[in-house]
C-alpha positions as a Markdown table, in Angstrom:
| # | Residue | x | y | z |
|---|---|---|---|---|
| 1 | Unk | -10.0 | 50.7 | 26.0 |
| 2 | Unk | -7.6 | 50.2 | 28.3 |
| 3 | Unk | -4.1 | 48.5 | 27.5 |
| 4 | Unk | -2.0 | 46.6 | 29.3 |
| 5 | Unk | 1.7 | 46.6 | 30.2 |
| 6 | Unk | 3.3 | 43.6 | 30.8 |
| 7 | Unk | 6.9 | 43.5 | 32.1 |
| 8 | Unk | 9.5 | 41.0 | 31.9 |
| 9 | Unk | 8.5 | 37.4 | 31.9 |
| 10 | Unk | 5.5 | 38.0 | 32.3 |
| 11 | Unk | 2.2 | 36.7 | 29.8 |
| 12 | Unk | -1.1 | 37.5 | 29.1 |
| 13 | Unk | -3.2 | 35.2 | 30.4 |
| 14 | Unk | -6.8 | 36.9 | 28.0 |
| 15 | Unk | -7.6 | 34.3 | 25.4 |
| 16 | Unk | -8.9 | 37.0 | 23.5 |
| 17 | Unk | -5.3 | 38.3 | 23.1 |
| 18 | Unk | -4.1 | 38.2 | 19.4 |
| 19 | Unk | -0.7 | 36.7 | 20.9 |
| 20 | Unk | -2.6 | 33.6 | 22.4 |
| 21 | Unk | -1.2 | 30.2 | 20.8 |
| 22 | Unk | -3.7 | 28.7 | 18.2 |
| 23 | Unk | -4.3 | 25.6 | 19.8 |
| 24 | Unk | -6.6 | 23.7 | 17.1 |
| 25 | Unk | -6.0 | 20.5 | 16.5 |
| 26 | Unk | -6.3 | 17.9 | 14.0 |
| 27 | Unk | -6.1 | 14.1 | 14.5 |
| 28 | Unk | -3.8 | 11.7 | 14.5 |
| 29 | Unk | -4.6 | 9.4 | 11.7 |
| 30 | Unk | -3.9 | 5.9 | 11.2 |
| 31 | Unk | -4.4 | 2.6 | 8.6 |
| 32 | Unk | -4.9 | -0.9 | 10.2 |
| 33 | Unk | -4.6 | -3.4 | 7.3 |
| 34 | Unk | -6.5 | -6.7 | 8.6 |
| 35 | Unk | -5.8 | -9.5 | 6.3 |
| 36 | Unk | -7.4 | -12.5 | 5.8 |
| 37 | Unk | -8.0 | -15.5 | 4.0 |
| 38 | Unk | -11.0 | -16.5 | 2.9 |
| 39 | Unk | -11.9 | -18.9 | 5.9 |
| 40 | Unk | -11.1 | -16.0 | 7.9 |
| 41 | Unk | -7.7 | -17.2 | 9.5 |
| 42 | Unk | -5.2 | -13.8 | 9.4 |
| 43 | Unk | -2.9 | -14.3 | 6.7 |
| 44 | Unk | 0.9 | -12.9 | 7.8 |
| 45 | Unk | 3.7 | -11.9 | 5.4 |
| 46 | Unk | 1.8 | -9.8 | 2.7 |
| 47 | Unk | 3.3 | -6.4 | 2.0 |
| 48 | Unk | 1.2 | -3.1 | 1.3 |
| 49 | Unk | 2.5 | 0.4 | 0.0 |
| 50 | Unk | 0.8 | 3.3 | 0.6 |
| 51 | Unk | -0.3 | 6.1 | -2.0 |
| 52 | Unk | -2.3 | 9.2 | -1.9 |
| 53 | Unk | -3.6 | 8.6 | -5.0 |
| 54 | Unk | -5.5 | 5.6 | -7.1 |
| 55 | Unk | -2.4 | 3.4 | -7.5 |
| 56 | Unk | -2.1 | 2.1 | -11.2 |
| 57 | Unk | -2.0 | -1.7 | -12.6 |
| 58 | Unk | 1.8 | -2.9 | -12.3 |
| 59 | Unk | 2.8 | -3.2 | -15.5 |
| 60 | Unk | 6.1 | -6.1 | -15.4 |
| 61 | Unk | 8.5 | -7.1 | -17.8 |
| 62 | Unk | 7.3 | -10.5 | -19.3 |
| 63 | Unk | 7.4 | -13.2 | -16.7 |
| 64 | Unk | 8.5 | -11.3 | -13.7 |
| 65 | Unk | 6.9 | -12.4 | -10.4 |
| 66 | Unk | 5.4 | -9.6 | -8.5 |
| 67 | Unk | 6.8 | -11.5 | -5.4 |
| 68 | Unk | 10.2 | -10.2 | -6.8 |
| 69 | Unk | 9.0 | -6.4 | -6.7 |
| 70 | Unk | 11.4 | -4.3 | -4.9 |
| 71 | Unk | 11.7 | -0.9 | -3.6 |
| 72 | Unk | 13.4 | 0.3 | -5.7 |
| 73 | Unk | 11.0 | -0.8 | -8.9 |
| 74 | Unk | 7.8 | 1.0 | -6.8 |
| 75 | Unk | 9.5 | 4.3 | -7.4 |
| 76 | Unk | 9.4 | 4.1 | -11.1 |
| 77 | Unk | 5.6 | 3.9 | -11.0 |
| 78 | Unk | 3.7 | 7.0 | -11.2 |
| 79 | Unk | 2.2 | 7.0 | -8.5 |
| 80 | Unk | 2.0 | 9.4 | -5.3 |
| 81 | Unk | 3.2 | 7.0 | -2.2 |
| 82 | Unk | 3.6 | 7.9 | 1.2 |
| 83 | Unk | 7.5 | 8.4 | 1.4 |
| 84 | Unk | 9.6 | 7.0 | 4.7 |
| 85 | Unk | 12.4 | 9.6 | 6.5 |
| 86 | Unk | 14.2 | 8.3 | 3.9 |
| 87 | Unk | 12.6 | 9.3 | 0.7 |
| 88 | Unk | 11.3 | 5.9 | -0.5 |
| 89 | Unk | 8.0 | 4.0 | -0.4 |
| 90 | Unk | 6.4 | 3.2 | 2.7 |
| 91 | Unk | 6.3 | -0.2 | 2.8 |
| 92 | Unk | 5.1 | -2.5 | 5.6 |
| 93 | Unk | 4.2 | -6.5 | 6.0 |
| 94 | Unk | 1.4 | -7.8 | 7.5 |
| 95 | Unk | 2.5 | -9.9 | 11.2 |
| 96 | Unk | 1.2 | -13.2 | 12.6 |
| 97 | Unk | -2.0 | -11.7 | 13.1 |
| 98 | Unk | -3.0 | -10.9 | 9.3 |
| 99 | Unk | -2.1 | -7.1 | 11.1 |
| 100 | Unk | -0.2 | -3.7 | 9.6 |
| 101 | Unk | -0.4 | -0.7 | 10.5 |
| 102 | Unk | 0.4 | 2.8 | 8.6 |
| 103 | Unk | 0.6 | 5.2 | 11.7 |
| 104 | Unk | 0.7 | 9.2 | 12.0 |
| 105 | Unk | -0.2 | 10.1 | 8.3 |
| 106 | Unk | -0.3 | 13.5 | 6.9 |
| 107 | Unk | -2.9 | 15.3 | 5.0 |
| 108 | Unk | -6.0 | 15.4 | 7.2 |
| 109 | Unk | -8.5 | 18.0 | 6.6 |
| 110 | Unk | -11.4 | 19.3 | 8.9 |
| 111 | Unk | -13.3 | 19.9 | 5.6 |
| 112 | Unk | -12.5 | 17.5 | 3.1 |
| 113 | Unk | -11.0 | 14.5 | 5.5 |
| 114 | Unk | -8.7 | 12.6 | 4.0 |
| 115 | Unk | -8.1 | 9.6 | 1.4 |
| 116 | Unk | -5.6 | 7.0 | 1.0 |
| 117 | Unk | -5.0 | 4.2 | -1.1 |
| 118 | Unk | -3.9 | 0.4 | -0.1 |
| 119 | Unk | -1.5 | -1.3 | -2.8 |
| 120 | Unk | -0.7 | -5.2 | -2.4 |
| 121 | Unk | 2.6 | -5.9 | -3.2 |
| 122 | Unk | 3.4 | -8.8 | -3.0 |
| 123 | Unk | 1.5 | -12.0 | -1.3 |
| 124 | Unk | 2.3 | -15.3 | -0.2 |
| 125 | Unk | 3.0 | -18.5 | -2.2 |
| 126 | Unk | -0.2 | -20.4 | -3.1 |
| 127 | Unk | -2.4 | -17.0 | -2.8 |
| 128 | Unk | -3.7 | -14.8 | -5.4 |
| 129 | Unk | -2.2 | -11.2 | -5.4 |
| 130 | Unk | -5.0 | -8.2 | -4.9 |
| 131 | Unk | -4.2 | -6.2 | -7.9 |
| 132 | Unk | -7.0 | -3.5 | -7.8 |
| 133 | Unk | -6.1 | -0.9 | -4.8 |
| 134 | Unk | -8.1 | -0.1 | -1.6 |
| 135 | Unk | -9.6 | 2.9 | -1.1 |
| 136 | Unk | -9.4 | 4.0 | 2.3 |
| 137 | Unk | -11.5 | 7.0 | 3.5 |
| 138 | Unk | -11.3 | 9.3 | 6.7 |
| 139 | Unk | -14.6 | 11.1 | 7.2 |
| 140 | Unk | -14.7 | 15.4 | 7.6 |
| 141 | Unk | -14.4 | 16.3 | 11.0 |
| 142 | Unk | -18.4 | 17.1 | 11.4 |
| 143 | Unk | -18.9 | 13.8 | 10.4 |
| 144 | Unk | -17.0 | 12.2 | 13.2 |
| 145 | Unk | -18.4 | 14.9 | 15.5 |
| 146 | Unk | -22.0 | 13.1 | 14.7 |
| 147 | Unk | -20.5 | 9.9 | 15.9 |
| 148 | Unk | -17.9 | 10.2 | 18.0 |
| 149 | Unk | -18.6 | 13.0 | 20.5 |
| 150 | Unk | -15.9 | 12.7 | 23.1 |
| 151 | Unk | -13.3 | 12.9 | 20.1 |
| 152 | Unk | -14.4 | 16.7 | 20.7 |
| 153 | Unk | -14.5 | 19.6 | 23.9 |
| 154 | Unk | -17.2 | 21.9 | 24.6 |
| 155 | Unk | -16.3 | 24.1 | 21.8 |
| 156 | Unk | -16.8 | 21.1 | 19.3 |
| 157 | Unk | -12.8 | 21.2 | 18.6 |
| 158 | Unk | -10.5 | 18.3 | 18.5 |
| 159 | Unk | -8.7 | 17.0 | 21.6 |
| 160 | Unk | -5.9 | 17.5 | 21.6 |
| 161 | Unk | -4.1 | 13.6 | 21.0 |
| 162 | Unk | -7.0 | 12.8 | 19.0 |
| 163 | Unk | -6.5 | 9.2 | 17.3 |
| 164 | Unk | -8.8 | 8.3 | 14.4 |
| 165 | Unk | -8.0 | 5.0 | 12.9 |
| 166 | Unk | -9.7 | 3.3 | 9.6 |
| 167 | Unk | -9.4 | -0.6 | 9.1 |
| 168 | Unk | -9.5 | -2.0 | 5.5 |
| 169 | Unk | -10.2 | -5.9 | 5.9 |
| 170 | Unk | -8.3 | -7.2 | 2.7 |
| 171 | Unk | -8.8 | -11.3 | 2.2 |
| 172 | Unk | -6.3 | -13.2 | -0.4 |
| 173 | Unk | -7.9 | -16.0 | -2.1 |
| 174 | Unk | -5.9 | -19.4 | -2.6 |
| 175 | Unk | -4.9 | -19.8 | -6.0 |
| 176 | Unk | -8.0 | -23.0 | -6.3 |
| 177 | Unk | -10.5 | -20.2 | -5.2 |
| 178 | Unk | -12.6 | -18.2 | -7.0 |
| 179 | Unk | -11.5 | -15.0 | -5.7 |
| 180 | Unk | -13.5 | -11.4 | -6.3 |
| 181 | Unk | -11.3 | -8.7 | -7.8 |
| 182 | Unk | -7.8 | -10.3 | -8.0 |
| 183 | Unk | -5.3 | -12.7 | -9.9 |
| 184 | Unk | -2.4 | -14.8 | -9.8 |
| 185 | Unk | 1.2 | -14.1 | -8.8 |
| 186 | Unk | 1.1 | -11.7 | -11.7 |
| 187 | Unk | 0.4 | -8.5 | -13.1 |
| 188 | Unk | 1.2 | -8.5 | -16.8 |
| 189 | Unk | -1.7 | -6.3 | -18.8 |
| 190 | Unk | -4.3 | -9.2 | -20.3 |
| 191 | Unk | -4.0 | -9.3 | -24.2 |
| 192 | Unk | -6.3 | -10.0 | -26.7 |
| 193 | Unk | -9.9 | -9.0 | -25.2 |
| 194 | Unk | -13.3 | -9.4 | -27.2 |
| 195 | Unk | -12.0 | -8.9 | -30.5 |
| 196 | Unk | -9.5 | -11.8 | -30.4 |
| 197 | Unk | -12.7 | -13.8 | -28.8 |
| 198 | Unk | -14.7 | -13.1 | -31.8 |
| 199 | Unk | -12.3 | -14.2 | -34.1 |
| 200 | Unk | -11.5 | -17.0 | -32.8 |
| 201 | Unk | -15.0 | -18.1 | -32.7 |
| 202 | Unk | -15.6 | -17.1 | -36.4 |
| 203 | Unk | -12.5 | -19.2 | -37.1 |
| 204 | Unk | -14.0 | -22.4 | -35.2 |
| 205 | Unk | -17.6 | -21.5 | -36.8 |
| 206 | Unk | -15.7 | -21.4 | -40.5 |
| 207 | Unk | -14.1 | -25.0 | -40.1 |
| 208 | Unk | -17.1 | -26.7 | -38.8 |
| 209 | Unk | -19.2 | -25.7 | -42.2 |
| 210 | Unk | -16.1 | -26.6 | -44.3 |
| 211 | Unk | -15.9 | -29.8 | -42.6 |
| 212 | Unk | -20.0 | -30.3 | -43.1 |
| 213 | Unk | -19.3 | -29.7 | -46.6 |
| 214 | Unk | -16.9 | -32.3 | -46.9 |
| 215 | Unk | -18.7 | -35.0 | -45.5 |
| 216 | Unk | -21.8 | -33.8 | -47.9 |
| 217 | Unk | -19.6 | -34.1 | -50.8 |
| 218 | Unk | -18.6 | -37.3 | -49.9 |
| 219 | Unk | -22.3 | -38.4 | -49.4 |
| 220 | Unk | -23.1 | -37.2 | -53.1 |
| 221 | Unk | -20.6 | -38.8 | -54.7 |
C-alpha cells in the first residue's frame, strides 16, 4: 500500500479517498395547488396550510365562520404544519390562476418518499369550503428512477438540483352544487346522527296511528 503525502494546499483528487465530500443528493420537493371550480375556471383567493400529518376536522366555537380563521387559531390545532422562518403555519393563497405553490420542503426520503397533507382554510364567498384534507404523495426515489430517468446520472443517483414537483387539483363547489366531499362556510362537528333519525321517525310513526285512532273513534261513535 502505498500512502500519500500531500503538502500544503494541496487535495486528493482519488474518489476512493475517505476525505472525499459525500455528494448524494436528494430532491428539491415542491406542492402546486391548482384550484378549480367545478366548470373548470381557476378559482383565486383560497388559502391552504400545510401539515405533515392527516390534518383534523376544525372544530369552531358556535357560529364562527371559517373565513374568519386566523393564524393564530391554526396553532391551537393539533396538528403537525409546515412552520414559516418565523415559527408559524405556512400559509399561502391561491393567485389569479387558481395557482399556489409550497416550494423547497423538508423530509424527503430515498426509501420511504415523502407525504404531505393539503388543509383548505378558508374559501371564497358563495363556495363550499373543502373540509376533508388532501393527501399528497412523493414517490421513493426507485420509483421516480422507473419514470423519470434523466432525474438521475450514470450511477442512478440524483442530480444534483433535482426538482420533483406533485400537483393536487382541488375544485370548490358553489354553494347550489352538489359538491363530493365538502360543506358550507362551516366546520362545526354534525349533531345528532342516526339515533336522533330514528327517533324522530318513531315519533312521526306514533302520531300518525294516534291520529288514525281518532278518526276511527269518531267513526264508531
Amino acid at each position: 500500500m502505498n500512502a500519500k503525502i500531500l503538502g500544503a494546499g494541496e487535495s486528493d483528487p482519488d474518489p476512493g479517498n475517505p476525505g472525499t465530500e459525500d455528494k448524494t443528493f436528494v430532491p428539491s420537493i415542491s406542492i402546486k395547488v391548482d384550484k378549480d371550480q367545478s366548470n373548470g375556471s381557476p378559482l383565486p383567493g383560497v388559502t391552504f396550510a400545510l401539515a405533515k400529518v392527516a390534518v383534523p376536522r376544525v372544530n369552531l366555537e358556535a357560529g364562527k365562520a371559517l373565513a374568519t380563521y386566523s393564524t393564530g387559531d391554526i396553532t391551537m390545532i393539533e396538528a403537525d404544519y409546515v412552520l414559516n422562518a418565523a415559527g408559524e403555519p405556512l400559509i399561502a393563497v391561491t393567485n389569479t390562476n387558481g395557482f399556489v405553490l409550497f416550494s423547497n420542503l423538508d423530509g424527503y426520503s430515498n426509501s420511504a418518499g415523502a407525504t404531505f397533507y393539503l388543509k383548505e382554510l378558508a374559501t371564497v364567498a358563495g363556495y363550499r369550503l373543502r373540509v376533508p384534507s388532501i393527501e399528497v404523495n412523493f414517490k421513493t426515489q426507485t420509483q421516480y428512477k422507473a419514470d423519470h430517468a434523466e432525474w438521475f446520472d450514470a450511477s442512478d443517483n440524483w442530480l444534483e438540483g433535482a426538482n420533483v414537483t406533485e400537483t393536487a387539483t382541488v375544485v370548490n363547489y358553489k354553494l347550489e352544487e352538489p359538491g363530493g366531499g365538502e360543506e358550507p362556510g362551516f366546520s362545526l362537528p354534525l349533531t345528532g346522527g342516526a339515533g336522533t333519525i330514528a327517533f324522530t321517525v318513531a315519533g312521526i310513526v306514533l302520531m300518525l296511528g294516534a291520529a288514525v285512532l281518532i278518526v276511527r273513534k269518531k267513526k264508531e261513535a
